[in-house]
Z-matrix of the N, CA and C atoms (Angstrom, degrees):
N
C 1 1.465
C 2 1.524 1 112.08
N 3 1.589 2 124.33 1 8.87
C 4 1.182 3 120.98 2 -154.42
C 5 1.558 4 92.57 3 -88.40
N 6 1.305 5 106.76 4 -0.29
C 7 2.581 6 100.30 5 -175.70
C 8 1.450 7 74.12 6 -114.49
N 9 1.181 8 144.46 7 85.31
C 10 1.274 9 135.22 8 165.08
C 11 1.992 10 100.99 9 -168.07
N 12 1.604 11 99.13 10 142.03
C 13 1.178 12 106.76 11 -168.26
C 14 1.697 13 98.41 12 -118.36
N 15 1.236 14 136.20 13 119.68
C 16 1.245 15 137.41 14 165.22
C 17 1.241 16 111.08 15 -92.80
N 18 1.688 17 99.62 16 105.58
C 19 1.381 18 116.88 17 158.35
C 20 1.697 19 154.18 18 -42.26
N 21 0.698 20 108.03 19 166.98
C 22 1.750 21 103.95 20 -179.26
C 23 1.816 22 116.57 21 -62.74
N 24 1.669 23 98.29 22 -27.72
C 25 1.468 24 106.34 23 174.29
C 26 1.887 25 105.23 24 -91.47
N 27 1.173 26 130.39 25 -27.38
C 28 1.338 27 126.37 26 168.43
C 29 1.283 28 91.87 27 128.93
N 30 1.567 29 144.20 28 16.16
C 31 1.371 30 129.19 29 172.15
C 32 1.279 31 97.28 30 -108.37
N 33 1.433 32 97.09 31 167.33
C 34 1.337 33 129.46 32 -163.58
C 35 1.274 34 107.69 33 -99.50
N 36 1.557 35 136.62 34 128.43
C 37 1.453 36 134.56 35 -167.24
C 38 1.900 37 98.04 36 -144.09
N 39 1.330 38 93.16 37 161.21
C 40 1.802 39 83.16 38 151.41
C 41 1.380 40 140.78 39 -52.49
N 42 1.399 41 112.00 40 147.39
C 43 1.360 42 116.11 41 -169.11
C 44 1.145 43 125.37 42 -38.08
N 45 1.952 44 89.40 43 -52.77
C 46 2.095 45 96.94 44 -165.74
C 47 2.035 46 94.67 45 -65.59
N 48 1.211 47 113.60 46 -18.94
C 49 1.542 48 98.34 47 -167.32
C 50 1.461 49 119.40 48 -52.08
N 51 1.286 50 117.20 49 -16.11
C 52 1.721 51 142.69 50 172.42
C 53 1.587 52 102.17 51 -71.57
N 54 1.101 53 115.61 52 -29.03
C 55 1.568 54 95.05 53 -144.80
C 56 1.893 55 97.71 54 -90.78
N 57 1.108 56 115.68 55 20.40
C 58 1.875 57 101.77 56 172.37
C 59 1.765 58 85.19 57 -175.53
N 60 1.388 59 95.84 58 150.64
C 61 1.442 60 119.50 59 143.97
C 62 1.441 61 114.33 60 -25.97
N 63 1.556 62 108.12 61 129.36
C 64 1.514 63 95.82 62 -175.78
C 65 1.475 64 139.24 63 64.03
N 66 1.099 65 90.26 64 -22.92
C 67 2.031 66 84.73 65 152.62
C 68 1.060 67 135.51 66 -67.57
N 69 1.919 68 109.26 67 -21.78
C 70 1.643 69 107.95 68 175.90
C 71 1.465 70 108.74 69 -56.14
N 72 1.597 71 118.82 70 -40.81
C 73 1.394 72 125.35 71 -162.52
C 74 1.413 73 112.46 72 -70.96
N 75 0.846 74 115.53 73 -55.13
C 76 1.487 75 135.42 74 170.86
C 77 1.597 76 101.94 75 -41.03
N 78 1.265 77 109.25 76 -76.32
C 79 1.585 78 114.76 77 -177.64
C 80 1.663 79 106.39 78 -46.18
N 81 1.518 80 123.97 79 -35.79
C 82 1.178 81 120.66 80 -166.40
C 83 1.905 82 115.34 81 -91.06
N 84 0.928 83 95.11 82 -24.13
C 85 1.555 84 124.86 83 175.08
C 86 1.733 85 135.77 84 -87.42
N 87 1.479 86 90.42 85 -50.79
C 88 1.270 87 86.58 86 172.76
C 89 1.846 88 120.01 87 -127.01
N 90 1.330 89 104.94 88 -35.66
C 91 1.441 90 115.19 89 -174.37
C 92 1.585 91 114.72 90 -57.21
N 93 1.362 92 98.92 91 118.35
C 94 1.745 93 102.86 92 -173.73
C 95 1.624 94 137.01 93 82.54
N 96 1.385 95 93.10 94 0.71
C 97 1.600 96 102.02 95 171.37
C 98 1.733 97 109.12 96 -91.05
N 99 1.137 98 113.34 97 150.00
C 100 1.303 99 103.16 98 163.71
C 101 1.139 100 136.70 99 -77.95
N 102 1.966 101 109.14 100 143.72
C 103 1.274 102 90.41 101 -172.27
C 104 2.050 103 100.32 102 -138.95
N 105 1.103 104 117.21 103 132.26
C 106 1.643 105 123.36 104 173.06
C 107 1.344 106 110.68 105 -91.04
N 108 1.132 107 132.11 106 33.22
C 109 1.725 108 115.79 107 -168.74
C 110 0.918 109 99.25 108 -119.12
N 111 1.555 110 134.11 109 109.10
C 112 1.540 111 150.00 110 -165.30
C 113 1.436 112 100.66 111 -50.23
N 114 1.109 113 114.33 112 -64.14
C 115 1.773 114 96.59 113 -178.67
C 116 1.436 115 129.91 114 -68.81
N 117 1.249 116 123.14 115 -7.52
C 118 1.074 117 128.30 116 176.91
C 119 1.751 118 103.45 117 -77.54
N 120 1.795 119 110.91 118 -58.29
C 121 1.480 120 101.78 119 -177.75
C 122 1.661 121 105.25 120 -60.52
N 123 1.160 122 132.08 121 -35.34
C 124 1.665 123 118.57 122 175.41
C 125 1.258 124 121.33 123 -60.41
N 126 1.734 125 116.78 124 -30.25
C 127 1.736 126 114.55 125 164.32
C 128 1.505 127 114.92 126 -68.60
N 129 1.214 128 119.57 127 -28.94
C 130 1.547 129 131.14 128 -174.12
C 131 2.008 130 112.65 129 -74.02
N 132 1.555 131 95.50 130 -42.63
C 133 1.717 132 106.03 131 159.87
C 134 1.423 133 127.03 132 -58.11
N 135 1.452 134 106.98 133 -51.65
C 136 1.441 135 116.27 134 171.51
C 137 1.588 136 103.52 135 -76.01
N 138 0.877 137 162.60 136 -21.32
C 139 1.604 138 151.93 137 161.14
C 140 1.592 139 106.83 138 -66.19
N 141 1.189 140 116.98 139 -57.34
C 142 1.082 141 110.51 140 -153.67
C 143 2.122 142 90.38 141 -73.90
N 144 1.224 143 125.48 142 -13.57
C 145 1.514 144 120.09 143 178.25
C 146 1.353 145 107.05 144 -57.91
N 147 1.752 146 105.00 145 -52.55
C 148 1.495 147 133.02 146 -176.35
C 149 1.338 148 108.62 147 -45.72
N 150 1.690 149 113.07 148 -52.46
C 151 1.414 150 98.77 149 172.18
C 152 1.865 151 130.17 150 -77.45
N 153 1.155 152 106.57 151 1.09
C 154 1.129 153 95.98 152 171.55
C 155 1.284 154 135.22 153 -71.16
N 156 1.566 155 112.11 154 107.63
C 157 1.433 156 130.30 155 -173.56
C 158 1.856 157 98.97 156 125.18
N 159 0.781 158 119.44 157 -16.06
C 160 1.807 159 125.90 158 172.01
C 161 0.945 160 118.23 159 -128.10
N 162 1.098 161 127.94 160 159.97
C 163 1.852 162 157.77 161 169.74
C 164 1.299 163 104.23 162 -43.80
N 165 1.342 164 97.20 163 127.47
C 166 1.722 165 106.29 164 167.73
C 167 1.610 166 117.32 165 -60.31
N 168 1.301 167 110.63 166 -34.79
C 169 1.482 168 116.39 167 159.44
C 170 1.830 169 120.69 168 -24.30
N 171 1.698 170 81.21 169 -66.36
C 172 2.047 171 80.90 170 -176.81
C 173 1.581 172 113.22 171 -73.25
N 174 1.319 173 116.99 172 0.02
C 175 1.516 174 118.46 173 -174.59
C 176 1.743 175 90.73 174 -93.77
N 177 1.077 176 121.99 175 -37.58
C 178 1.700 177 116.47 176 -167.25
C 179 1.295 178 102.25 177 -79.40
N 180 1.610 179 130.37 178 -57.09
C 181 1.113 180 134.22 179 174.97
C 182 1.520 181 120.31 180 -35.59
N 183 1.426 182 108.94 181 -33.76
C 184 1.758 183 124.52 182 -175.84
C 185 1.404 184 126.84 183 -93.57
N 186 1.796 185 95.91 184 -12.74
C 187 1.096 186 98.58 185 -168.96
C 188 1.798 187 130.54 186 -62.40
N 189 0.991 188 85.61 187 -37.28
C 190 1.398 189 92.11 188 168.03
C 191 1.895 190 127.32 189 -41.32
N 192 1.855 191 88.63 190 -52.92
C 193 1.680 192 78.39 191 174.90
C 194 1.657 193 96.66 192 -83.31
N 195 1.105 194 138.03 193 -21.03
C 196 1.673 195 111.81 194 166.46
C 197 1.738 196 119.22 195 -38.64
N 198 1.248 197 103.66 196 -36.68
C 199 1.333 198 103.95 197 -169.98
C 200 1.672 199 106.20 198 -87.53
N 201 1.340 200 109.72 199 -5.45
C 202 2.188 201 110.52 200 173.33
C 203 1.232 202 91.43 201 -71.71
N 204 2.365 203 109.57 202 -56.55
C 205 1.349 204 112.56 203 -151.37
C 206 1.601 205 107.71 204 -46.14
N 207 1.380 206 108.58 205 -47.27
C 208 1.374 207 117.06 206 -148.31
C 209 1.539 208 125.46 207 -117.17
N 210 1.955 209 95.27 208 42.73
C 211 1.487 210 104.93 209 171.25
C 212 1.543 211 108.55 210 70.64
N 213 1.291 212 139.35 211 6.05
C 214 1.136 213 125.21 212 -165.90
C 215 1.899 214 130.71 213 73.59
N 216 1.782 215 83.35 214 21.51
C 217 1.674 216 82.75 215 -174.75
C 218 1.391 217 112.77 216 63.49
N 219 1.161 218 132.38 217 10.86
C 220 1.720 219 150.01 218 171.91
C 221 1.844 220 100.87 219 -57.61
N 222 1.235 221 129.78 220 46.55
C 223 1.138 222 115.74 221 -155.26
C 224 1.865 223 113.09 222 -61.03
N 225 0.896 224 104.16 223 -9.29
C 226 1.840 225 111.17 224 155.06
C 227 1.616 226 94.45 225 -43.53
N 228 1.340 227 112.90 226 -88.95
C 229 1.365 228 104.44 227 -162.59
C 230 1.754 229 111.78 228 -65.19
N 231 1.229 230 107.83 229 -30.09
C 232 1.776 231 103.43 230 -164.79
C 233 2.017 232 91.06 231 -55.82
N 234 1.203 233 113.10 232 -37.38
C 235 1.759 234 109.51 233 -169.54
C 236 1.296 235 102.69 234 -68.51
N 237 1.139 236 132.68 235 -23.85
C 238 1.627 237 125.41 236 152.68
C 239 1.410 238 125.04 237 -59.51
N 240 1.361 239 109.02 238 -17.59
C 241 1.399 240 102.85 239 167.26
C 242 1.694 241 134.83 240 -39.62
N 243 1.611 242 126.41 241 148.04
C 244 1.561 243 105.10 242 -171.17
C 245 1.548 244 82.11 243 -146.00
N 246 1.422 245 116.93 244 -171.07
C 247 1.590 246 134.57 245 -152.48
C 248 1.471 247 91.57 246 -76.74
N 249 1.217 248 121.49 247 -21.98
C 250 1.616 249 120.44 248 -178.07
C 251 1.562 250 97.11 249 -64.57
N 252 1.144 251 93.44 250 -67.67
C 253 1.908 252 93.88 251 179.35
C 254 1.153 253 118.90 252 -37.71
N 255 1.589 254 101.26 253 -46.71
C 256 1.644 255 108.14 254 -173.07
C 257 1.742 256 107.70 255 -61.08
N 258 1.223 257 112.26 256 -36.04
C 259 1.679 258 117.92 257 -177.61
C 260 1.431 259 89.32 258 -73.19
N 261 1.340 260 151.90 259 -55.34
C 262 1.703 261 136.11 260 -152.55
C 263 1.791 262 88.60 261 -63.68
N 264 1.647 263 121.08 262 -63.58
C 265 0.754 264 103.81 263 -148.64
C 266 1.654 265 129.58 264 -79.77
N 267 1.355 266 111.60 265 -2.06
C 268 1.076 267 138.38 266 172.32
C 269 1.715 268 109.29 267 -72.77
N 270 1.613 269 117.88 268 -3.14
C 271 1.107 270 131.13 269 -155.61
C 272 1.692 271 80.58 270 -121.50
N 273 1.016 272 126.25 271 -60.81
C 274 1.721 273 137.32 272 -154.90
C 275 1.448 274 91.70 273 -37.08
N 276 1.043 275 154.07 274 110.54
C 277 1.367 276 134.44 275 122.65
C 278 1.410 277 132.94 276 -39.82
N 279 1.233 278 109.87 277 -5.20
C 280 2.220 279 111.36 278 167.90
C 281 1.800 280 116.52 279 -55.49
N 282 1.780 281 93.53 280 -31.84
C 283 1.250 282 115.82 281 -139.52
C 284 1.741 283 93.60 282 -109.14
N 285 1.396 284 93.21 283 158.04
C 286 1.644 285 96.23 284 160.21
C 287 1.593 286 128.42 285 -96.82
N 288 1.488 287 106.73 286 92.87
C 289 1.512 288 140.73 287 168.20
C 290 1.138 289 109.62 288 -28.69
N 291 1.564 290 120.46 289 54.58
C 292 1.948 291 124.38 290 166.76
C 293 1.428 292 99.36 291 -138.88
N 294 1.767 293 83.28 292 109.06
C 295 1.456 294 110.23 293 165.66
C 296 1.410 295 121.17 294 -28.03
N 297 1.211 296 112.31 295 -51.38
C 298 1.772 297 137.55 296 179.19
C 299 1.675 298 109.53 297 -45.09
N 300 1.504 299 92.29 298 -85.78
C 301 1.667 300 103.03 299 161.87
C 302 1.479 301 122.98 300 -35.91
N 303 1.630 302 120.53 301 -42.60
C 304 1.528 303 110.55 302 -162.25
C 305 1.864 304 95.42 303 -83.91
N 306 1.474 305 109.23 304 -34.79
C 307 1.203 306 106.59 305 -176.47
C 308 1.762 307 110.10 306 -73.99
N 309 0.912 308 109.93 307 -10.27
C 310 1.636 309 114.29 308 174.64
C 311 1.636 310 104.12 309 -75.82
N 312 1.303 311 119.73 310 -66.53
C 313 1.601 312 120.85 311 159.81
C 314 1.483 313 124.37 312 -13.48
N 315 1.582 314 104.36 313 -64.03
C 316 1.286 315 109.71 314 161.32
C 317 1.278 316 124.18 315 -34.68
N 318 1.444 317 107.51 316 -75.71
C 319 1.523 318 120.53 317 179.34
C 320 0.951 319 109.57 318 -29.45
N 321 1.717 320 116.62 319 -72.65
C 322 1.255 321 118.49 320 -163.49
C 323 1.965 322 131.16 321 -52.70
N 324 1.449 323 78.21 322 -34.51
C 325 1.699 324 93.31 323 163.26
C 326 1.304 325 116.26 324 -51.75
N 327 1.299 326 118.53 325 -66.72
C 328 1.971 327 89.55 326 175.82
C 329 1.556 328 109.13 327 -89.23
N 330 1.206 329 125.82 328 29.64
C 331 1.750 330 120.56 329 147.87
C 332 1.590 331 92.77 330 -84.76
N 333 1.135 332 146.19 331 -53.34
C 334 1.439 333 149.26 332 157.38
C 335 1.264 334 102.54 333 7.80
N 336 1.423 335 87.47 334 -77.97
C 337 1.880 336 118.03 335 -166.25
C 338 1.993 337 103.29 336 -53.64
N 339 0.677 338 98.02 337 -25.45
C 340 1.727 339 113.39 338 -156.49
C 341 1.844 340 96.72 339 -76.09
N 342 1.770 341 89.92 340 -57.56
C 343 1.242 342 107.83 341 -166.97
C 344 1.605 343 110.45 342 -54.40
N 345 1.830 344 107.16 343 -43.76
C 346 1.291 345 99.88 344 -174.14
C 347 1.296 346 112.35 345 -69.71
N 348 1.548 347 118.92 346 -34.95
C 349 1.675 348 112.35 347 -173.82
C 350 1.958 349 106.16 348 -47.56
N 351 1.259 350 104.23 349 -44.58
C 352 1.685 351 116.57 350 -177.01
C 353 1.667 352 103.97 351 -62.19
N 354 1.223 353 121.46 352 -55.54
C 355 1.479 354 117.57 353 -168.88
C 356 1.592 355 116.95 354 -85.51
N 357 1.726 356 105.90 355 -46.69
C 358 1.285 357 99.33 356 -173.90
C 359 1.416 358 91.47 357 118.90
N 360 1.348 359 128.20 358 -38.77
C 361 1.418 360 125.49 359 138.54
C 362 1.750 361 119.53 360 171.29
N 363 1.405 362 109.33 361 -177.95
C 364 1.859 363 85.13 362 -160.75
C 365 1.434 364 104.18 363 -66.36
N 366 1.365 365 146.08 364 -14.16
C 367 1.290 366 115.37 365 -163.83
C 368 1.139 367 101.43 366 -101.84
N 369 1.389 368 144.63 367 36.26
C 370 1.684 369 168.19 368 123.85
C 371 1.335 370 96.58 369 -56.65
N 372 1.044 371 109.86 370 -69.95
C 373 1.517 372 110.41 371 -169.11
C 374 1.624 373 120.51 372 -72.22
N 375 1.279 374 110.19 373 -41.95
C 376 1.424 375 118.40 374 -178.73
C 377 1.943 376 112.83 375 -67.02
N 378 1.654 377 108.36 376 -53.44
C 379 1.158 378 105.23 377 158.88
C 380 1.571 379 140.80 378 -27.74
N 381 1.747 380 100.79 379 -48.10
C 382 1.733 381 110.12 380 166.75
C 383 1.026 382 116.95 381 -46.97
N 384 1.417 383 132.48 382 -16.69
C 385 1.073 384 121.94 383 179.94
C 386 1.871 385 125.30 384 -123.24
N 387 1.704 386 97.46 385 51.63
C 388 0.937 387 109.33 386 178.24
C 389 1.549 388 109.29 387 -94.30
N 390 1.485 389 115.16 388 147.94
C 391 1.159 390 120.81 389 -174.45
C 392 1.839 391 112.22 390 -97.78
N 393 1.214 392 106.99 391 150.11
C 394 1.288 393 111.62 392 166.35
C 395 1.271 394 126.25 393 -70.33
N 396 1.532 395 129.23 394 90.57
C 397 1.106 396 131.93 395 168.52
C 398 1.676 397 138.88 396 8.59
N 399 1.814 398 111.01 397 -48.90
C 400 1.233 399 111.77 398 -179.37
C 401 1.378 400 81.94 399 -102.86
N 402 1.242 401 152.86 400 56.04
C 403 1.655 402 129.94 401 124.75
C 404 1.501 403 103.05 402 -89.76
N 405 1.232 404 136.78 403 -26.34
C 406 1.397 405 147.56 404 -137.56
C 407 1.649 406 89.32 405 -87.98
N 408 1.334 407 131.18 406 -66.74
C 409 1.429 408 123.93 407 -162.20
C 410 1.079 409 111.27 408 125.79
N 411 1.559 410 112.70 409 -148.71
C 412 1.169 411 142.27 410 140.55
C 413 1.490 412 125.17 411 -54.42
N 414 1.688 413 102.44 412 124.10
C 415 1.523 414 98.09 413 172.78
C 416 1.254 415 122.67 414 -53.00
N 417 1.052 416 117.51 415 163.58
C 418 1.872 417 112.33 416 175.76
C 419 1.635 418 113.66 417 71.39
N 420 1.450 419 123.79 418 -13.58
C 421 1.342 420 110.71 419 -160.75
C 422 1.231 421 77.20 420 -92.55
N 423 1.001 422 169.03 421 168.23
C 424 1.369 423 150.26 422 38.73
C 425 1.825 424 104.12 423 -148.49
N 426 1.293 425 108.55 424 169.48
C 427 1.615 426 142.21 425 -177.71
C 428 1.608 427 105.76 426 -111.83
N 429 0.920 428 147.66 427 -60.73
C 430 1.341 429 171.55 428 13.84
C 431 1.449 430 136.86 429 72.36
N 432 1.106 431 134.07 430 124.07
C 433 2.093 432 124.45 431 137.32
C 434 1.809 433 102.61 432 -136.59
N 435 1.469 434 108.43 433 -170.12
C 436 1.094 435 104.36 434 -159.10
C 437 1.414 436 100.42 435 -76.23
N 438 1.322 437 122.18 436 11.82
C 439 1.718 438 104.23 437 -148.61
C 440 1.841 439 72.18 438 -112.83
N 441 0.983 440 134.10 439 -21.06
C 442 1.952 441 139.46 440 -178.84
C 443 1.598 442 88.19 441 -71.92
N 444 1.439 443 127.42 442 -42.92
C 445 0.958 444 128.76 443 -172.81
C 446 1.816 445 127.88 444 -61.36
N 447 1.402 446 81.06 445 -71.06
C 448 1.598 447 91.52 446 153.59
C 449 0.962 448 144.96 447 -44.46
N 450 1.329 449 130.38 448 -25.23
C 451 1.394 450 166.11 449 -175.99
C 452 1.455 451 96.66 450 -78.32
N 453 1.222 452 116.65 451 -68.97
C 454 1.574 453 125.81 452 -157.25
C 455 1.785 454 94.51 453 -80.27
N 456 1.045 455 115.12 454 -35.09
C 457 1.404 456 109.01 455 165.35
C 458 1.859 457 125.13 456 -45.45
N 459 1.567 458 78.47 457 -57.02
C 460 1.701 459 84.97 458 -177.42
C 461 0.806 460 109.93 459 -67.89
N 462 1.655 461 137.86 460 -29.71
C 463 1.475 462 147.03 461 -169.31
C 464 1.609 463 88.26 462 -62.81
N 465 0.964 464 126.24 463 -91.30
C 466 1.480 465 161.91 464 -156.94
C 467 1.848 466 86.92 465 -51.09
N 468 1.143 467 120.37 466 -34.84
C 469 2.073 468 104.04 467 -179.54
C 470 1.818 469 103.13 468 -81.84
N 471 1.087 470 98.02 469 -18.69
C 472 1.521 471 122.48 470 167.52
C 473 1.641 472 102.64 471 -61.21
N 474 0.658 473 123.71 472 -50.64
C 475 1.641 474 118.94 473 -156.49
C 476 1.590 475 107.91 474 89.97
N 477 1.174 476 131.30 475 21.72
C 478 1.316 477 119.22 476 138.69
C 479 1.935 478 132.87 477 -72.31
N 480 1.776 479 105.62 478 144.79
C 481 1.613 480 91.49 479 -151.86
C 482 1.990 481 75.89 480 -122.88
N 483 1.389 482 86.32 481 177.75
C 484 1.842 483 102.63 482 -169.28
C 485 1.500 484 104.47 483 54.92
N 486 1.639 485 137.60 484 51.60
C 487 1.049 486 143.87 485 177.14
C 488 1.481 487 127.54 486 -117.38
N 489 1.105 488 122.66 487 27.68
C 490 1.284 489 117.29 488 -142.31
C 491 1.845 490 89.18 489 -105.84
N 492 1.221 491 124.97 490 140.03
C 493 1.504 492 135.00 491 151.17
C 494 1.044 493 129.64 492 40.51
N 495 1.156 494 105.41 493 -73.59
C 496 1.357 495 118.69 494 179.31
C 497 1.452 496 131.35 495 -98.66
N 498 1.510 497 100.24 496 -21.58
C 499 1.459 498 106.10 497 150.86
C 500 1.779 499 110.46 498 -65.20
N 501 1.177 500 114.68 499 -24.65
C 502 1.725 501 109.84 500 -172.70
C 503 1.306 502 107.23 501 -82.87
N 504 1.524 503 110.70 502 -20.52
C 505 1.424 504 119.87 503 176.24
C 506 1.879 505 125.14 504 -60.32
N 507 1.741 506 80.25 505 -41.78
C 508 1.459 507 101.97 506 -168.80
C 509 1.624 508 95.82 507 -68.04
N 510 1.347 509 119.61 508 -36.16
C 511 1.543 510 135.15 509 -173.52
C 512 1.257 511 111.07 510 -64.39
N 513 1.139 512 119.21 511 -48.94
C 514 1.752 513 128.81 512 -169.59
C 515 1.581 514 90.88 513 -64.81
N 516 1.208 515 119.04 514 -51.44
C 517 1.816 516 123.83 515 -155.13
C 518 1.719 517 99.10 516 -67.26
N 519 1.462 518 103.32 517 -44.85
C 520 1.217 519 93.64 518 176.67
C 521 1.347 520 123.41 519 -84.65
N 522 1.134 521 130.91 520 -21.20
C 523 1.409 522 118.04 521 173.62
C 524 1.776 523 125.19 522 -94.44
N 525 1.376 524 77.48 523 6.23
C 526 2.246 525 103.09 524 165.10
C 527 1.526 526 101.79 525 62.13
N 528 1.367 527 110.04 526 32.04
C 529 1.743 528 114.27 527 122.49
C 530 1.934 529 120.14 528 -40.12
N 531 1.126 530 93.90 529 -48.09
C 532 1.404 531 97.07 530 177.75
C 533 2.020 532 103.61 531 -126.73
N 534 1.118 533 79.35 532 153.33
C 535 2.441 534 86.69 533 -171.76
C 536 1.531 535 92.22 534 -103.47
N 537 1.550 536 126.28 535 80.02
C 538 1.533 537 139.30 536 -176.35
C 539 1.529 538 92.12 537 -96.10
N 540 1.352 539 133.46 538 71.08
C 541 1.402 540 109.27 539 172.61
C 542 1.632 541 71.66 540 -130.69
N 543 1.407 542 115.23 541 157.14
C 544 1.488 543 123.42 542 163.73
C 545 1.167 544 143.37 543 -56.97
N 546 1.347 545 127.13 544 130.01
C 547 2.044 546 114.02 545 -167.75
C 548 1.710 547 87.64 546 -50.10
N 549 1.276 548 104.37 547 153.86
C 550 1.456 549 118.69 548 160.42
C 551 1.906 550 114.81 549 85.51
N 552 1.842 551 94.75 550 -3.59
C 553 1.697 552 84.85 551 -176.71
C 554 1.451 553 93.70 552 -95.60
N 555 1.467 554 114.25 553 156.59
C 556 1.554 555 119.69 554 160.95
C 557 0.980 556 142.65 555 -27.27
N 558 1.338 557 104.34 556 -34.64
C 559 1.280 558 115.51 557 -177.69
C 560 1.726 559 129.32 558 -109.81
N 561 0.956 560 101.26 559 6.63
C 562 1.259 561 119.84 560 178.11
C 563 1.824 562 119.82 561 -70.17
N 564 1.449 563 106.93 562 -31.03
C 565 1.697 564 97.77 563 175.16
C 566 1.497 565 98.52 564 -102.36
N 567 1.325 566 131.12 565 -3.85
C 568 1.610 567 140.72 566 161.78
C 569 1.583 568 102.04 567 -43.76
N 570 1.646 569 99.57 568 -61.27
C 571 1.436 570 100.71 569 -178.39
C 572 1.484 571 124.38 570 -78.37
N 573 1.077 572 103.28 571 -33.01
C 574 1.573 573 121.55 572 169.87
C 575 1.986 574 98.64 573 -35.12
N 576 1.497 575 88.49 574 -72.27
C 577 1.556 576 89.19 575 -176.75
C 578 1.437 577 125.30 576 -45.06
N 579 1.596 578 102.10 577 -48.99
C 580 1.436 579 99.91 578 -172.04
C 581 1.697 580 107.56 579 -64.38
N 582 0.956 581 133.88 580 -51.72
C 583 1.433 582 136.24 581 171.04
C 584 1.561 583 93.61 582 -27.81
N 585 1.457 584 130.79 583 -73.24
C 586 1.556 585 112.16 584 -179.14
C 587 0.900 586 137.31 585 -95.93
N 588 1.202 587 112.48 586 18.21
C 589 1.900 588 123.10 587 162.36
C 590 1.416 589 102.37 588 -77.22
């Protein structure tokens, strides 16, 4: 029981679901279920870039104004974005103020655009690169597999930027490409199911 977080109701969840305000919900709600809804995996890409180098904490807590700053993850409109935008949002204090990251958003928005003309749309494309369950292991053990790998490859020959591995890793788990919740947490055959329903 030691990767296991006992909740406020008496079940048992993943660890990190303990570790902040609002992670129970999140963990119970959204983390690891599958999801196909183009704007949702493009808000989930651009967050998880944002957090790289910080706590998922300050990315959840913010998220909300991420989603004023940035049109709703609408990446139709975010790829219209121009240096004006880039100056408001570099101004926003809701948001995390790196030039790098906000201009990566951008980018990625019409790689977005690109991707769907090629696939038909990202969760065509993003799906391909779901991994088979028994290569993966143990929940929790990993940073990485080849399919995080691959991913960030194709992203990245693409001209998508803030893509690298383990950010795709962190992406797959949460948007239940991969079922990373722990044997024994609650929620784990919740997601299980939804992945094959």
């Amino acid at each position: 029981m030691g990767k296991l977080y006992i909740g406020d109701d008496g079940q048992p969840r993943c660890a990190w679901a303990g570790g902040a305000p609002g992670f129970v919900a999140y963990h119970d709600t959204e983390w690891g279920y599958p999801v196909h809804d183009d704007r949702r995996l493009f808000e989930k890409i651009c967050l998880e870039s944002f957090q790289s180098g910080l706590s998922w904490r300050t990315i959840l807590d913010k998220r909300e104004n991420f989603r004023a700053a940035f049109a709703g993850f609408d990446f139709d409109k975010v790829a219209k974005f121009d240096e004006t935008d880039v100056a408001r949002l570099l101004g926003d204090k809701g948001i995390v103020r790196h030039r790098g990251k906000i201009a990566a958003v951008i980018n990625n928005a019409a790689r977005a655009q690109e991707l769907v003309a090629e696939a038909g749309s990202l969760a065509t494309f993003f799906w391909r690169f779901e991994p088979d369950p028994a290569s993966l292991g143990e929940p929790h053990s990993l940073t990485t597999c080849a399919e995080s790998v691959a991913l960030a490859k194709a992203l990245k020959k693409r001209g998508w930027k803030f893509v690298g591995p383990t950010t795709m890793f962190a992406f797959m788990q949460a948007m239940g490409l991969i079922n990373d919740h722990a044997e024994g947490c609650v929620i784990r055959q919740k997601a299980a199911d939804a992945r094959s329903g």
